[in-house]
C-alpha positions in Angstrom: 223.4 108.1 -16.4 220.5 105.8 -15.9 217.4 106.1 -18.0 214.3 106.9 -16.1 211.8 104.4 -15.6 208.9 106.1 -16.2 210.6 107.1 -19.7 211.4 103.8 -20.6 208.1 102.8 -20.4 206.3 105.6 -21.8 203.9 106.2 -19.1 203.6 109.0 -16.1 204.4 109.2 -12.8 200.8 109.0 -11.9 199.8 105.8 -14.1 198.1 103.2 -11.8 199.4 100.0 -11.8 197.1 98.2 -14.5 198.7 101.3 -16.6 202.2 100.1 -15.8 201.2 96.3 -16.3 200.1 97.5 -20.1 202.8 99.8 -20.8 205.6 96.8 -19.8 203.9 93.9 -21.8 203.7 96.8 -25.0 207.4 97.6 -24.9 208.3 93.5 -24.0 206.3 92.8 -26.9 208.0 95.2 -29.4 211.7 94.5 -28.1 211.3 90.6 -27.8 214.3 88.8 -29.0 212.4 86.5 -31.1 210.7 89.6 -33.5 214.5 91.1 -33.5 216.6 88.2 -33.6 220.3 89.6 -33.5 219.3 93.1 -32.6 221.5 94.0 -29.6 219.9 97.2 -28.9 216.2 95.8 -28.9 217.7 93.0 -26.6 218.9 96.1 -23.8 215.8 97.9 -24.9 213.8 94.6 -23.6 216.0 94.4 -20.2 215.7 97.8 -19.8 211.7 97.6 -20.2 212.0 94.8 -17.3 214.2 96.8 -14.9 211.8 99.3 -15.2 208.5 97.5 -14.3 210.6 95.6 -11.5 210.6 98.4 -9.7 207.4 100.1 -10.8 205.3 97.2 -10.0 206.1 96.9 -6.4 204.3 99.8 -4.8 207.6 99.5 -1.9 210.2 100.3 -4.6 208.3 102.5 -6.8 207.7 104.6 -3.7 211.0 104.9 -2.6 212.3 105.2 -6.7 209.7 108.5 -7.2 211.5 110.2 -3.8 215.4 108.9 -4.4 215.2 107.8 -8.0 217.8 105.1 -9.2 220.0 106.1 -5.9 217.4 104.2 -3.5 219.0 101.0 -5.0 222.5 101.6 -4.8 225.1 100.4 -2.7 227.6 97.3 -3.5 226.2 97.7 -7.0 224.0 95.6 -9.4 221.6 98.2 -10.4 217.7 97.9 -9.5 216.4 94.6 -10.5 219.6 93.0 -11.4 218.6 92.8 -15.4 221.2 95.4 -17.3 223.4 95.1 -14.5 224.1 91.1 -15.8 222.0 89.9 -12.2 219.6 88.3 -14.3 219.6 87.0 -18.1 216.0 86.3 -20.2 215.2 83.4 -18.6 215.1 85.1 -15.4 212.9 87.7 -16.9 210.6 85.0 -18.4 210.5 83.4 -15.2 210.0 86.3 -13.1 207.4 87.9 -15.6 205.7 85.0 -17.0 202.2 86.0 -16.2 202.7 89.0 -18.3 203.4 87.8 -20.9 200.3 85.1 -21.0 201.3 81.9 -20.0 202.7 79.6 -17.2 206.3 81.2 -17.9 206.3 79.8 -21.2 206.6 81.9 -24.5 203.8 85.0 -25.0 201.5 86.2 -27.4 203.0 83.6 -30.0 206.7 83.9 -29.6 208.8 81.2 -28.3 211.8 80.9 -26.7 213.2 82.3 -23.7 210.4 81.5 -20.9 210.5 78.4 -22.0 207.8 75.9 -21.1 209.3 72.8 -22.5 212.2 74.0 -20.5 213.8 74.1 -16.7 212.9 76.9 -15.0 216.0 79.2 -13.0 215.2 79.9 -10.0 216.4 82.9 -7.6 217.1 82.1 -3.9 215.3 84.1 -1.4 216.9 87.6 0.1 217.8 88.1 3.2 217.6 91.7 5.1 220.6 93.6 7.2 220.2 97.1 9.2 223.1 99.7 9.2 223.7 101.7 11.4 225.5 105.2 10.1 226.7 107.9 11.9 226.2 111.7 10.4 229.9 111.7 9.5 229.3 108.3 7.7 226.5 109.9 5.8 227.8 113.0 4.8 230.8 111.5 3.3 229.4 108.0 1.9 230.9 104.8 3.2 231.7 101.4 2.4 230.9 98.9 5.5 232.2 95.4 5.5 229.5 93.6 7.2 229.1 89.4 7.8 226.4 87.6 7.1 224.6 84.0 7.1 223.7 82.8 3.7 222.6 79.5 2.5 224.7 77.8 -0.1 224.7 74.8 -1.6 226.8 72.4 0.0 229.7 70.7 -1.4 229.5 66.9 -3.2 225.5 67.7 -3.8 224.6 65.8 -7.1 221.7 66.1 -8.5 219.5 64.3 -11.3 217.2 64.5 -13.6 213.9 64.9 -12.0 211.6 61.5 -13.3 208.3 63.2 -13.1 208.8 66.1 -15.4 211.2 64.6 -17.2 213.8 68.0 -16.5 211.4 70.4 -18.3 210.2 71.9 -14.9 206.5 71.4 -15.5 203.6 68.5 -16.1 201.1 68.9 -18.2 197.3 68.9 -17.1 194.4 67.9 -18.6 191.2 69.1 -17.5 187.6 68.1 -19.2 185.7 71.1 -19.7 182.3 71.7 -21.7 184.1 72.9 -24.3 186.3 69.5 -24.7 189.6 68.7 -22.9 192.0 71.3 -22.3 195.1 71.0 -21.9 197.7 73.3 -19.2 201.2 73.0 -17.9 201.9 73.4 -14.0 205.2 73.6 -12.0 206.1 70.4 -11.2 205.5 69.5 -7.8 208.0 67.5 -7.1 211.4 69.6 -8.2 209.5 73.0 -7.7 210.5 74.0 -11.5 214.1 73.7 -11.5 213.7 69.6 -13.6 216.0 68.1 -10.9 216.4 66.6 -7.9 218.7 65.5 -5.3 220.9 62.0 -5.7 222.9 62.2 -3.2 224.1 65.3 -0.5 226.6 65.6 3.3 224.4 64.8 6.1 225.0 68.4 7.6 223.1 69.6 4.9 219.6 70.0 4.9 217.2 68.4 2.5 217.6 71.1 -0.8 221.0 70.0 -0.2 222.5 73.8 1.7 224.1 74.8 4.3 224.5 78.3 6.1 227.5 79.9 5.5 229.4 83.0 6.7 229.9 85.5 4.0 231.9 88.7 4.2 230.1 91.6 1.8 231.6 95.0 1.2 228.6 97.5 1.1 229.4 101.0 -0.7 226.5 103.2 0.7 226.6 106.7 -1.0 226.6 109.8 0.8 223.3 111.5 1.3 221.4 108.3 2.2 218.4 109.0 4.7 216.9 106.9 8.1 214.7 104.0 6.5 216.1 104.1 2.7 216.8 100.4 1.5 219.8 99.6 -0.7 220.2 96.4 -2.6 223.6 94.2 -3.2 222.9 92.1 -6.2 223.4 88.1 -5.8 224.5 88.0 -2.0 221.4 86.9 -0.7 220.4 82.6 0.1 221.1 80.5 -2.9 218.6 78.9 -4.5 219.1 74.7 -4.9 220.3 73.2 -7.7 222.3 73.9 -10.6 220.7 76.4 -12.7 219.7 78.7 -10.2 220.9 82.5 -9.3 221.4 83.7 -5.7 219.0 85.9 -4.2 220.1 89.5 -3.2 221.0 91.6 0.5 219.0 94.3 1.2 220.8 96.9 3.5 218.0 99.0 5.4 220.0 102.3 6.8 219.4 103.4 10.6 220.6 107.2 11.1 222.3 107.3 14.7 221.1 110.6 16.3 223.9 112.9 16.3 224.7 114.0 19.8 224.8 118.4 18.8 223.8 118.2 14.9 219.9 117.9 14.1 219.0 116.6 10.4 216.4 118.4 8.1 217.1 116.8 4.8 220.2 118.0 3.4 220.2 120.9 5.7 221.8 120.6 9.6 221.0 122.9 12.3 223.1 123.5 16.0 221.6 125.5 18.9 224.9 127.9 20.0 224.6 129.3 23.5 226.6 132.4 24.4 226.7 134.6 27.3 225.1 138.1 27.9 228.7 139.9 27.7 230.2 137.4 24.3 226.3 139.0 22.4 227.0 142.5 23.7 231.1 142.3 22.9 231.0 140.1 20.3 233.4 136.9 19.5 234.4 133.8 18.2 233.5 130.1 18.8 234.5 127.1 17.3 231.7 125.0 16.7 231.0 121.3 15.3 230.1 120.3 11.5 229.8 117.2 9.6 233.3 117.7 8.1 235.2 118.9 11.4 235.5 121.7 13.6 235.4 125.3 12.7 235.1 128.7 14.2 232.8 131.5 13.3 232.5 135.1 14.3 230.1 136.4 16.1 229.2 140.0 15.8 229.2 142.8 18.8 225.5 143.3 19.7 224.2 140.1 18.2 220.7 139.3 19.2 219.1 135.9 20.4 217.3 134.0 17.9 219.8 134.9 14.9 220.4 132.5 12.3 223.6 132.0 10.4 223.9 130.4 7.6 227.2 128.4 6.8 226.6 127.9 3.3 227.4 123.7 1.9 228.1 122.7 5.3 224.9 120.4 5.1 224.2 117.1 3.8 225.0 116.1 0.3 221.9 115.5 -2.0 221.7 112.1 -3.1 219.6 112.8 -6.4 221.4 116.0 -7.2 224.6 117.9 -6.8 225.9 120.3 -4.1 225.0 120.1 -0.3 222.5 121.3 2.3 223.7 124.2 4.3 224.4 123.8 8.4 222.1 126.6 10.3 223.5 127.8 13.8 221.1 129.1 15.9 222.4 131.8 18.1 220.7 131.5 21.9 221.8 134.0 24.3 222.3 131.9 28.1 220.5 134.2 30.5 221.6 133.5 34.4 219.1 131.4 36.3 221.0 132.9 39.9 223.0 136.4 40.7 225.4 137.3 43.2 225.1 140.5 44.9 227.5 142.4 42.8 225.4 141.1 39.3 221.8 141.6 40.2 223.0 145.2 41.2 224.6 145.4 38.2 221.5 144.5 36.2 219.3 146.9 38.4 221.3 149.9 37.6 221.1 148.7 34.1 217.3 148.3 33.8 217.5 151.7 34.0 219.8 152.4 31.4 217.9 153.3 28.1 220.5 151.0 26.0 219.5 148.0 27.3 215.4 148.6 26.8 214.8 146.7 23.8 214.3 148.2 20.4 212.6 145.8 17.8 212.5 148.3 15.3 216.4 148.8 15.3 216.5 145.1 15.3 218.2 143.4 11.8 215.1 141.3 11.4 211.9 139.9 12.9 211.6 136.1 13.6 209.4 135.8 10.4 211.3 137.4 8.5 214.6 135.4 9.5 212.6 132.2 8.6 211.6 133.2 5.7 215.3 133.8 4.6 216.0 130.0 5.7 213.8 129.0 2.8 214.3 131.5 0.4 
């Protein structure tokens, strides 16, 4: 089971985002491979630290993490941010974090290494966004959807070479004069973007970063329980980015609920308005209504009343964050007749004066209140 975020970092749900910011560059600086050199568990410790403020620091992902926690990012797998999951190695975090931890992505608060600013930088292509449609079947059960899509790629026979203005470390060095003397600072090099290379030679049908769009089949698992809106990430089938040292961006699957056409969604919980005639609430019988996992029939008792709820209990929606399922509520609507024949409105007449048919609340199983206070008790 994952870790929660919020415990990795030490800090609370409310902490603002200057909070988060400190609480990440704390637990990078006390798990950073260079002051525990060999030390497998502070290396995961320091991925872990990243995943976390990946998704903390976007206000977008944090909000959807503190309502579906780590399930809002599932789906064809490759965890949150791609780090523990093997998405992304140090440089990536280096590259991605590099502010953080003081710097133009090189090494931070006097450790070396991994960021690397005598180094190329890895870059990560940009991600490209699908919808889903899913029916309430396909939600209640979970899903896995084969979908196609158009990704850039690098082309085949691109060759690249060492880019001559940063000599393949990804950035130039500037001097500036200042009143306190000259200082000196490195930039991403304008000319290769970061990566230390450029093209040699590339296919004239691809463009000039040397891709081309390509068709890409991707197998989505979307778990069951997802709601309208949620976003789900698959890991590295998003654009590639050019050149050779470079990781592929990722696909972000946005899911659309299609509006079920009896069923009406409250969370986990379903409910289904069930219309019965005047004789089938004063006899009493059985109908065989619709659910999630099939049909079924229920029994309806003689002398049932309009407005009655019945509870079929796990019939529902499963919850993503926890076990067990939402329940399916049928309300019971009794059809009155909008015209009568002769023989029925004489019927009716003759009735009105029948004392069993002048409504008695107090006899009545429940009052409306009190039947909605059972649905949430």
């Amino acid at each position: 089971m994952k870790k929660d975020f919020y415990e990795i970092l030490g800090i609370d749900k409310g902490a603002t985002a200057s909070e988060i910011k400190k609480a990440y560059r704390k637990k990078a600086i006390e798990f950073h491979p260079d002051k525990n050199p060999g030390n497998k568990e502070a290396e995961e410790n320091f991925k872990l630290a990243a995943e976390a403020y990946e998704v903390l620091s976007d206000a977008d992902k944090k909000a959807r993490y503190d309502q579906y926690g780590h399930a809002a990012f599932e789906g064809g797998g490759g965890g949150h941010g791609g780090f523990g999951g093997g998405g992304m190695n140090m440089d990536d975090i280096f590259s991605q974090f590099g502010d953080i931890f003081g710097g133009g992505g090189g090494g931070f608060g006097g450790f070396g290494g991994f960021g690397g600013g005598g180094g190329q930088r890895r870059m990560k292509g940009s991600n490209l966004r699908i919808k889903v449609k899913l029916t309430l079947e396909e939600i209640a059960n979970g899903v896995e959807k084969k979908v196609k899509v158009k990704r850039k790629v690098q082309a085949q026979g691109v060759s690249y070479k060492t880019c001559s203005t940063c000599n393949g470390n990804g950035q130039v060095m500037k001097v500036t004069n200042t009143i306190l003397g000259r200082m000196q600072s490195a930039t991403t090099c304008h000319v290769c973007g970061g990566t230390g290379q450029t093209i040699e030679s590339k296919p004239s049908q691809a463009d000039a970063q040397g891709m081309i769009l390509e068709d890409d089949a991707v197998s989505i698992k979307i778990p069951a329980g997802v709601v309208d809106g949620m976003q789900l990430k698959v890991s590295g089938k998003g654009n590639d980015a050019p050149g050779g040292n470079s990781v592929s961006g990722d696909l972000i699957v946005a899911i659309e609920e299609i509006e079920h056409k009896t069923l009406k969604r409250e969370g986990e919980n379903l409910h289904l308005d069930l219309y019965i005639t005047f004789p089938e609430a004063a006899l009493g019988t059985s109908k065989e209504i619709e659910t999630v996992g099939g049909k079924v029939r229920i029994k309806l008792e003689d002398g049932i009343q309009s407005g009655k709820i019945l509870r079929l209990k796990g019939k529902g929606i499963p919850s993503i964050n926890s076990y067990g399922n939402g329940d399916l509520l049928v309300h019971v609507n009794v059809w009155t007749p909008r015209t009568l024949n002769k023989e029925q409105r004489q019927f009716f007449e003759k009735s009105m004066k029948d004392d069993n048919f002048v409504p008695h609340p107090e006899k009545s199983d429940k009052s409306f209140f009190e039947k909605v206070k059972d649905m949430f008790s």
